[in-house]
VMD Tcl script that builds the backbone (N, CA, C; Angstrom):
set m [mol new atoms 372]
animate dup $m
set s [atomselect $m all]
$s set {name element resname resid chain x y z} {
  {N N UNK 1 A 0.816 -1.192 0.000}
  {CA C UNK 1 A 0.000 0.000 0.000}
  {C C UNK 1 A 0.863 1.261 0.000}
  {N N UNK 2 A 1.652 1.411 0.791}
  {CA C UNK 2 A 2.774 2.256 0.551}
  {C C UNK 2 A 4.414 2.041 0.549}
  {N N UNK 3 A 4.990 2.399 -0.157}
  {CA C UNK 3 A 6.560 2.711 0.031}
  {C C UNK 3 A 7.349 4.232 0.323}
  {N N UNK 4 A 8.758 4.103 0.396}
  {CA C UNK 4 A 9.576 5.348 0.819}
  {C C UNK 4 A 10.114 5.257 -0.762}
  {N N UNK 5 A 9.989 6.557 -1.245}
  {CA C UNK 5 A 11.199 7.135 -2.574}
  {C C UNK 5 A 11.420 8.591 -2.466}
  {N N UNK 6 A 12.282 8.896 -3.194}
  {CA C UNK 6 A 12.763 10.149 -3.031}
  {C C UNK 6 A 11.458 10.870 -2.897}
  {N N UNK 7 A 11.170 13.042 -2.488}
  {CA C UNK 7 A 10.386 13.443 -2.166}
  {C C UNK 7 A 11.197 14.611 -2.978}
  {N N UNK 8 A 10.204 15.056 -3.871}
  {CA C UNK 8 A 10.543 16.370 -4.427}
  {C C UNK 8 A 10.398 17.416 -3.197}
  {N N UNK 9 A 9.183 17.491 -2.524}
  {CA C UNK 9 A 9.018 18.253 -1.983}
  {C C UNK 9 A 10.115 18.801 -0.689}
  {N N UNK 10 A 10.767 17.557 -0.004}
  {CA C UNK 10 A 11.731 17.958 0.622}
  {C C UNK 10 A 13.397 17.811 0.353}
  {N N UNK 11 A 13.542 19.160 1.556}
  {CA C UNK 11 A 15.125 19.834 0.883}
  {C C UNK 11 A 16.230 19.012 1.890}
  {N N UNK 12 A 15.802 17.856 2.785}
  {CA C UNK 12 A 16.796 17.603 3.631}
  {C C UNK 12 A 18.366 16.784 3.069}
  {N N UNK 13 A 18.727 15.983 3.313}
  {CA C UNK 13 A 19.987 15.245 3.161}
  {C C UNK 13 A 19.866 13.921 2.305}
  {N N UNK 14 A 18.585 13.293 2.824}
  {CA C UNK 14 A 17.685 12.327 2.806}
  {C C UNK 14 A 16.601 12.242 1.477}
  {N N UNK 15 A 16.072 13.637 1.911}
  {CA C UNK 15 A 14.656 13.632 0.805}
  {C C UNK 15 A 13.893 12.134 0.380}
  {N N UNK 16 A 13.531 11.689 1.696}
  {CA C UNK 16 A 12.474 10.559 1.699}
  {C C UNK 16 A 10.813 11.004 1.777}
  {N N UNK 17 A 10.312 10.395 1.329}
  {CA C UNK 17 A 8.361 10.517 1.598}
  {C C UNK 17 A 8.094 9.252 1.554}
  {N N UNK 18 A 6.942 9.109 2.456}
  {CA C UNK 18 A 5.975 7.721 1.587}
  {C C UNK 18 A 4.606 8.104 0.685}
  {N N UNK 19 A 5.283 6.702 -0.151}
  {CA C UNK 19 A 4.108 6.850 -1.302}
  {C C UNK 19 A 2.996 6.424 -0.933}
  {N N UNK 20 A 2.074 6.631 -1.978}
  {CA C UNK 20 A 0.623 5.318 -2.285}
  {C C UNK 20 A 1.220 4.163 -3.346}
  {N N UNK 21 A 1.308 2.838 -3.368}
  {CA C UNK 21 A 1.533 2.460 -4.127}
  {C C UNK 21 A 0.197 1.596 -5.111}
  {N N UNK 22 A -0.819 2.511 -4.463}
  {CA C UNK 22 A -2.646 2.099 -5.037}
  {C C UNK 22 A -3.281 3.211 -4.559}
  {N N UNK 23 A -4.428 2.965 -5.118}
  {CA C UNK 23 A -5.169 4.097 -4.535}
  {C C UNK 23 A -5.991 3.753 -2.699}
  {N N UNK 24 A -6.170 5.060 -2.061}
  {CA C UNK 24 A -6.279 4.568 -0.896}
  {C C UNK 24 A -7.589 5.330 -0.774}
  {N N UNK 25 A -8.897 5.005 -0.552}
  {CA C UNK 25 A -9.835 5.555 0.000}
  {C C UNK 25 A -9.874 6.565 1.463}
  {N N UNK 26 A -10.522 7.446 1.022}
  {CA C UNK 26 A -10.686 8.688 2.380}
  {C C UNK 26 A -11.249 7.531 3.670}
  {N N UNK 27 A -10.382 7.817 4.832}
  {CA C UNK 27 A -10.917 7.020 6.139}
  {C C UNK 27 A -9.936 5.400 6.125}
  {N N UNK 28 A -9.365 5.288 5.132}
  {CA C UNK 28 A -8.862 3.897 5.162}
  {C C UNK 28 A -7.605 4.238 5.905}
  {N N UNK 29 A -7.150 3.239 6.955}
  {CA C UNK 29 A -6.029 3.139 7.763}
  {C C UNK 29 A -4.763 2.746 6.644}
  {N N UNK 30 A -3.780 3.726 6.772}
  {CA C UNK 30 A -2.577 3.785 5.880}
  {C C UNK 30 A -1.252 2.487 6.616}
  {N N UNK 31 A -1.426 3.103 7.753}
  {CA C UNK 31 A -0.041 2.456 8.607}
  {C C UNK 31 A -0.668 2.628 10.179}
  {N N UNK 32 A 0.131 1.679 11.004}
  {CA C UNK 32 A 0.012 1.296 12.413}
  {C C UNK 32 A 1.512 2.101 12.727}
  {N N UNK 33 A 2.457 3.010 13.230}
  {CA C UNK 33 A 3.348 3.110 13.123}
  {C C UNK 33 A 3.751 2.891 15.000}
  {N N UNK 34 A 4.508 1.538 15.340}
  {CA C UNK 34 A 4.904 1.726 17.065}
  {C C UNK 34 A 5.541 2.812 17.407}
  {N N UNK 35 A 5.414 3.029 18.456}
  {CA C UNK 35 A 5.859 4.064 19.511}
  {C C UNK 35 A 6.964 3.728 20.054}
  {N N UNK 36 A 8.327 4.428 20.385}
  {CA C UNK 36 A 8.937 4.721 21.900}
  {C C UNK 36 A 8.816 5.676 22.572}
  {N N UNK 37 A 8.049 5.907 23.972}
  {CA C UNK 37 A 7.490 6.814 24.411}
  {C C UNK 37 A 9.011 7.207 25.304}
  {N N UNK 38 A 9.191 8.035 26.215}
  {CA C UNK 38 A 9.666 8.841 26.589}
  {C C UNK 38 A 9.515 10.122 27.272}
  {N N UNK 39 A 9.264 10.132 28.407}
  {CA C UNK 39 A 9.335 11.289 29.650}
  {C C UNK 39 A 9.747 12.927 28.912}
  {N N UNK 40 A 8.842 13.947 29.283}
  {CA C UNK 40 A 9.506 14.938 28.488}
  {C C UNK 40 A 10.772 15.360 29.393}
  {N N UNK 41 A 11.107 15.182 30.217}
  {CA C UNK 41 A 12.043 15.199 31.513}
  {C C UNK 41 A 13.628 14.985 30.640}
  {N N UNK 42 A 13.222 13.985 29.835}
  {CA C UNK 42 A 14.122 13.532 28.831}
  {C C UNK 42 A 14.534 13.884 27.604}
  {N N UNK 43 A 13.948 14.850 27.555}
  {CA C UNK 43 A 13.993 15.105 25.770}
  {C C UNK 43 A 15.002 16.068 25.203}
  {N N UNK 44 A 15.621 16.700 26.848}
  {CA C UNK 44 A 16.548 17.775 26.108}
  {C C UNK 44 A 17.603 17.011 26.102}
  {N N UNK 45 A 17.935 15.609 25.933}
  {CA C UNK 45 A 19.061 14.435 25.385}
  {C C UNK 45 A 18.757 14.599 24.036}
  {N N UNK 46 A 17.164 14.562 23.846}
  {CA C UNK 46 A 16.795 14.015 22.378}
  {C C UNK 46 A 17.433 15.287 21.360}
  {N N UNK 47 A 16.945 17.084 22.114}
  {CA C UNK 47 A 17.287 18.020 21.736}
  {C C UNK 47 A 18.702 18.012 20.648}
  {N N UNK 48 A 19.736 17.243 21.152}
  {CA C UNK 48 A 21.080 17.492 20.989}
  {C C UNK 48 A 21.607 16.561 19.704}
  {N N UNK 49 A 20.342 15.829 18.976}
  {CA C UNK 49 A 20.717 14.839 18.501}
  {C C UNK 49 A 19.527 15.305 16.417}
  {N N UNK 50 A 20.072 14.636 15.903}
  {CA C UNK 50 A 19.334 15.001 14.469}
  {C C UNK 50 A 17.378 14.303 14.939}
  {N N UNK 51 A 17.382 13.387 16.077}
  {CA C UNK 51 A 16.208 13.346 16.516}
  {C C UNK 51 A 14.865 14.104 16.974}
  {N N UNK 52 A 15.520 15.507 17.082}
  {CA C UNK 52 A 14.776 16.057 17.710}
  {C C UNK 52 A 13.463 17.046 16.570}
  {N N UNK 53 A 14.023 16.640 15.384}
  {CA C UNK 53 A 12.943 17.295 14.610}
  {C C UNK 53 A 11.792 16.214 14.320}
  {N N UNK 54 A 12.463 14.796 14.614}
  {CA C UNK 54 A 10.929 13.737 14.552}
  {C C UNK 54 A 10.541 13.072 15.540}
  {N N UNK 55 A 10.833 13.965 17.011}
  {CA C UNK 55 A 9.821 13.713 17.883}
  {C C UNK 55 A 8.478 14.075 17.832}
  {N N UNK 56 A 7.592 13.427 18.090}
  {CA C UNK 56 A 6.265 13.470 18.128}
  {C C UNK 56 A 5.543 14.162 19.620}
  {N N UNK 57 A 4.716 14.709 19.961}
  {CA C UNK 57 A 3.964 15.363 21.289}
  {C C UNK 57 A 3.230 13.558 21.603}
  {N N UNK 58 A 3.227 13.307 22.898}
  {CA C UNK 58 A 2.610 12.144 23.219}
  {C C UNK 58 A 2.315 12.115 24.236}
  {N N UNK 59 A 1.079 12.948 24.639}
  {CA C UNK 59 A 0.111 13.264 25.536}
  {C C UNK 59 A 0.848 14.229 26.271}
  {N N UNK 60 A 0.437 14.271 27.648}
  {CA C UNK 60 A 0.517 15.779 28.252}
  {C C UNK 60 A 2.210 15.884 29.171}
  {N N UNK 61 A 2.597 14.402 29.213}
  {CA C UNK 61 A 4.042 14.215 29.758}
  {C C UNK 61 A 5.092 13.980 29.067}
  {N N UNK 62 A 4.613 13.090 27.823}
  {CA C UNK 62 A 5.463 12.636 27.244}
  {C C UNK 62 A 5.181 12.801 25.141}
  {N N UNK 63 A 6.721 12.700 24.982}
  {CA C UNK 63 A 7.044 12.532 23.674}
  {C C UNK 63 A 7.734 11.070 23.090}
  {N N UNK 64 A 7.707 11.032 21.641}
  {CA C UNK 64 A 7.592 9.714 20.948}
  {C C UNK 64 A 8.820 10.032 19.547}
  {N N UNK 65 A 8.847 8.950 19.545}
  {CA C UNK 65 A 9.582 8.246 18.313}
  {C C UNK 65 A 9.234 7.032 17.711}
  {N N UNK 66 A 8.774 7.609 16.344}
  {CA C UNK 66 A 8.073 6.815 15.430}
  {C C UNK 66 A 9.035 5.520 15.002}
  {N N UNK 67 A 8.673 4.430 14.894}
  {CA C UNK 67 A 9.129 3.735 14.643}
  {C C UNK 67 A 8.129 3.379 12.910}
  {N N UNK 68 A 8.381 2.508 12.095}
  {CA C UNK 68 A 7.981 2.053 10.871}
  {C C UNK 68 A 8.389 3.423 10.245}
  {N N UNK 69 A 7.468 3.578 9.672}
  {CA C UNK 69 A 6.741 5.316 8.364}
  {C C UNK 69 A 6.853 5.845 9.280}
  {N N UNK 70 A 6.727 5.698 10.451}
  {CA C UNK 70 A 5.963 6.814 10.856}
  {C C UNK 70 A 6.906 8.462 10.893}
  {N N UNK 71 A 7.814 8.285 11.324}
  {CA C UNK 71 A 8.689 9.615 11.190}
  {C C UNK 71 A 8.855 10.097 9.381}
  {N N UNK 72 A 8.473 9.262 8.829}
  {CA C UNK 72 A 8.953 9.566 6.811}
  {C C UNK 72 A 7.902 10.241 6.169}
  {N N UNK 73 A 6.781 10.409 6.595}
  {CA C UNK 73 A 5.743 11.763 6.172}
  {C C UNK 73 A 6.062 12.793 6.439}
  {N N UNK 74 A 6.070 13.445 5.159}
  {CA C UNK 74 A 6.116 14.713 5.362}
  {C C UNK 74 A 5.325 15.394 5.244}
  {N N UNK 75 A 5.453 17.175 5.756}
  {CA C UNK 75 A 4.210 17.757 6.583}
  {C C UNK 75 A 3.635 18.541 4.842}
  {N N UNK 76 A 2.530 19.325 4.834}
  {CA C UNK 76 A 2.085 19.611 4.278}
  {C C UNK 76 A 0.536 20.491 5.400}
  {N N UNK 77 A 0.611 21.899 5.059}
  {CA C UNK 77 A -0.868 22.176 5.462}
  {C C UNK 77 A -1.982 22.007 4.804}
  {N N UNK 78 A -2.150 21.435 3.814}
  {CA C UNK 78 A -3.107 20.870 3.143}
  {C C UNK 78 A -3.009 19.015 3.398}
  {N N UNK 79 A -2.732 18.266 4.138}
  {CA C UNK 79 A -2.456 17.455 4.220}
  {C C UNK 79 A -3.677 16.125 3.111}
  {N N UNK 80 A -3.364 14.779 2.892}
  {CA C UNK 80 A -4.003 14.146 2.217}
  {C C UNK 80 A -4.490 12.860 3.340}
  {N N UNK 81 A -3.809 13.202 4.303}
  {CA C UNK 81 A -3.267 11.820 5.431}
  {C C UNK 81 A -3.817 12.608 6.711}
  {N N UNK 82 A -3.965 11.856 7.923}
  {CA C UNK 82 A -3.914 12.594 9.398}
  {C C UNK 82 A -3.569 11.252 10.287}
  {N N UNK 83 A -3.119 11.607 11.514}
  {CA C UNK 83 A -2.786 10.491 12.418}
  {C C UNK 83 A -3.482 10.800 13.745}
  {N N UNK 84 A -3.587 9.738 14.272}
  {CA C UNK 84 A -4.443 9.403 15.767}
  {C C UNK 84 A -3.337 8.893 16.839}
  {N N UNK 85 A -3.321 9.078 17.817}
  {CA C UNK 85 A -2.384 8.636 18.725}
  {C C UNK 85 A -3.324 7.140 18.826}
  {N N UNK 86 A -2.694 5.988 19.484}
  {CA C UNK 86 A -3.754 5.577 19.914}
  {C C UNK 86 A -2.784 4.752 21.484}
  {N N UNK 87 A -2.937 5.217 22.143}
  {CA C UNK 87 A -2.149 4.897 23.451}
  {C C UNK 87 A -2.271 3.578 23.894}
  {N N UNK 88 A -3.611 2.773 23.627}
  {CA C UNK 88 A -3.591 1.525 24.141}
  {C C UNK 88 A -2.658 0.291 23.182}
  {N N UNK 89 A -2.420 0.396 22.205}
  {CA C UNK 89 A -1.586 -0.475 21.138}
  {C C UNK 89 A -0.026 0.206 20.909}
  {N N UNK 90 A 0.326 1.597 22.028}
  {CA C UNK 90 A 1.624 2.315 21.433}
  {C C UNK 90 A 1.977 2.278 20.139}
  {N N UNK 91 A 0.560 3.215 19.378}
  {CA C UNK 91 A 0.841 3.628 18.031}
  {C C UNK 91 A 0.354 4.626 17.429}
  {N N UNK 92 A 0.904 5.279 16.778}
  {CA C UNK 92 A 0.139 6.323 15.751}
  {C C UNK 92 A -0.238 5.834 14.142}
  {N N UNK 93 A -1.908 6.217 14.419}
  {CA C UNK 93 A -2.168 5.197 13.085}
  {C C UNK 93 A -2.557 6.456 12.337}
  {N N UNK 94 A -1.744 6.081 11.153}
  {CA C UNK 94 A -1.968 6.749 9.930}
  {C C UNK 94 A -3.250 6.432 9.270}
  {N N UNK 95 A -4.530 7.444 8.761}
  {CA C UNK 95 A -5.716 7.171 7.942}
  {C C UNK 95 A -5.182 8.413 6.566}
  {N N UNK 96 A -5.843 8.137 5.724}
  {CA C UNK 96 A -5.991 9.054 4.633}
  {C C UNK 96 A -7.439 9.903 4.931}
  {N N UNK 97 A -6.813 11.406 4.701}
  {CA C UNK 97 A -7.919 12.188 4.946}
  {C C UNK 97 A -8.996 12.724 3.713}
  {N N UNK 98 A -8.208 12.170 2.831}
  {CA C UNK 98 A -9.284 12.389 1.338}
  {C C UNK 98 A -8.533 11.195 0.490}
  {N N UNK 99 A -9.275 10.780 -0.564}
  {CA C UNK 99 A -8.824 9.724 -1.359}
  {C C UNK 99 A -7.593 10.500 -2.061}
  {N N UNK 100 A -6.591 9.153 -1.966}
  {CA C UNK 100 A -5.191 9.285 -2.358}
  {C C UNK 100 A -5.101 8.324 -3.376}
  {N N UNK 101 A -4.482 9.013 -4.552}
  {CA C UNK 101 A -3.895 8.206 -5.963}
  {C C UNK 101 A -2.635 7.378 -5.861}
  {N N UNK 102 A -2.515 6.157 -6.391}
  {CA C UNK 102 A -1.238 5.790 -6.372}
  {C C UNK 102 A -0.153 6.521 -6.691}
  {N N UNK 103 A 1.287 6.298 -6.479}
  {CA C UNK 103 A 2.077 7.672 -6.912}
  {C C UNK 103 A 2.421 8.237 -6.235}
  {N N UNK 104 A 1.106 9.107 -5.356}
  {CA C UNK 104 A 1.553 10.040 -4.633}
  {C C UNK 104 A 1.755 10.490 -3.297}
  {N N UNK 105 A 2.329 11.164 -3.207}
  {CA C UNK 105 A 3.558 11.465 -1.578}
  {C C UNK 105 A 1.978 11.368 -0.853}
  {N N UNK 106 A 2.179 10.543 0.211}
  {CA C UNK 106 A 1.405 10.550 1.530}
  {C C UNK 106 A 1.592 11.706 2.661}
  {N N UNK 107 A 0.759 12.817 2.832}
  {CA C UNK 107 A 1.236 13.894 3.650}
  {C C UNK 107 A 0.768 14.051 4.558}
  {N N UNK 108 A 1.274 14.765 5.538}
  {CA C UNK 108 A 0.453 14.695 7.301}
  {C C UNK 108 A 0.967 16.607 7.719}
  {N N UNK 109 A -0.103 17.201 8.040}
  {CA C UNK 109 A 0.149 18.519 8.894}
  {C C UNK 109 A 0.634 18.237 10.703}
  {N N UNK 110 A 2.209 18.461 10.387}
  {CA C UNK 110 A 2.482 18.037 11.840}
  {C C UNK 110 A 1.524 18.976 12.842}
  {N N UNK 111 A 1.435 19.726 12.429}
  {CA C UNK 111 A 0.512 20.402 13.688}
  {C C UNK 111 A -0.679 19.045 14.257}
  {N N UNK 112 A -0.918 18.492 13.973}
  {CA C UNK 112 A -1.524 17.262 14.888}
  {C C UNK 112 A -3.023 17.302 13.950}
  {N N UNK 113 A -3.346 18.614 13.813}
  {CA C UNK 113 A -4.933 18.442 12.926}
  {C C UNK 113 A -4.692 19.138 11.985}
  {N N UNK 114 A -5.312 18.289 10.844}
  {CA C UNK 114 A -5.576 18.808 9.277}
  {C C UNK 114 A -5.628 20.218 8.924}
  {N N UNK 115 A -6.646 21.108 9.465}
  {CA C UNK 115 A -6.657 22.348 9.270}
  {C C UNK 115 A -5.866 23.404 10.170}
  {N N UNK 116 A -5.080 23.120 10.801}
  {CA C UNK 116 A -3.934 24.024 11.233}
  {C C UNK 116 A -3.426 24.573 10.808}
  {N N UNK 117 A -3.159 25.918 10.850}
  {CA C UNK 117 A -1.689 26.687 9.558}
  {C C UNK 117 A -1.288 27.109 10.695}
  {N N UNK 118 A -0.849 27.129 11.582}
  {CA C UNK 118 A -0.023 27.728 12.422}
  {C C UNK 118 A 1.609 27.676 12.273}
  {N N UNK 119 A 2.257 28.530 11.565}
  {CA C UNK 119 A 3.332 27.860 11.654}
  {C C UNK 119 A 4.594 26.942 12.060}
  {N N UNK 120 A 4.731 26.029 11.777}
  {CA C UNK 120 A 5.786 25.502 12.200}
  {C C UNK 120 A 7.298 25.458 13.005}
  {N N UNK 121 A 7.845 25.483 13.480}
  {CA C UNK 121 A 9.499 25.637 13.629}
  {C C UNK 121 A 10.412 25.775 12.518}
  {N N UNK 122 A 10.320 25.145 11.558}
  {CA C UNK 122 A 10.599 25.338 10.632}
  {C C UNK 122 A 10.159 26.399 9.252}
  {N N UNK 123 A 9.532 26.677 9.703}
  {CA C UNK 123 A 8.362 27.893 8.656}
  {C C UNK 123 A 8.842 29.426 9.401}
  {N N UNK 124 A 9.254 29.411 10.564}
  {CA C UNK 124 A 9.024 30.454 11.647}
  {C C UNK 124 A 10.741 31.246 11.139}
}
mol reanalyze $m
mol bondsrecalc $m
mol representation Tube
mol addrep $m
């Protein structure tokens, strides 16, 4: 259903995205991606490290690291994708937020919800 290939859209070192490799219906679950959760107590370790731009917010104490896809979406404020925490399975599950064509880059608004423009850290 999906793979990682290069990403026009991003300028990093890397320039990874995930694809569609079919088409994916609006509401259909994309990816299960596990969690390592982590104390925010802890995070100014994570700060010091190329990690700290794909930590995730994970609830009101703690932050995460995506394991699978899950850190390889990239953001978009128009997003095509959105994710759910889901705390009892330690995962963030990827759904598609409007029908997605094969082909194309799978995107997520890190701001946590779809219609956010607030800028980013990176935008700022």
């Amino acid at each position: 259903m999906i793979e990682i290939r290069t990403s026009e859209i991003s300028d990093g070192e890397l320039n990874r995205g995930v694809f569609a490799t079919r088409d994916i219906a609006k509401g259909e679950l994309i990816h299960e991606a596990p969690v390592l959760p982590y104390p925010n107590s802890e995070h100014e370790h994570i700060e010091k490290t190329l990690l700290a731009d794909y930590a995730f917010e994970y609830g009101i104490n703690h932050s995460a690291i995506l394991l699978g896809y899950g850190m390889l979406f990239n953001h978009s404020y128009q997003p095509n994708a959105i994710y759910e925490i889901n705390f009892p399975n330690f995962t963030f599950d990827f759904y598609a937020h409007k029908d997605i064509k094969a082909g194309e880059e799978i995107m997520i608004n890190y701001n946590g919800e779809a219609d956010d423009q607030e800028l980013l850290w990176f935008d700022k």
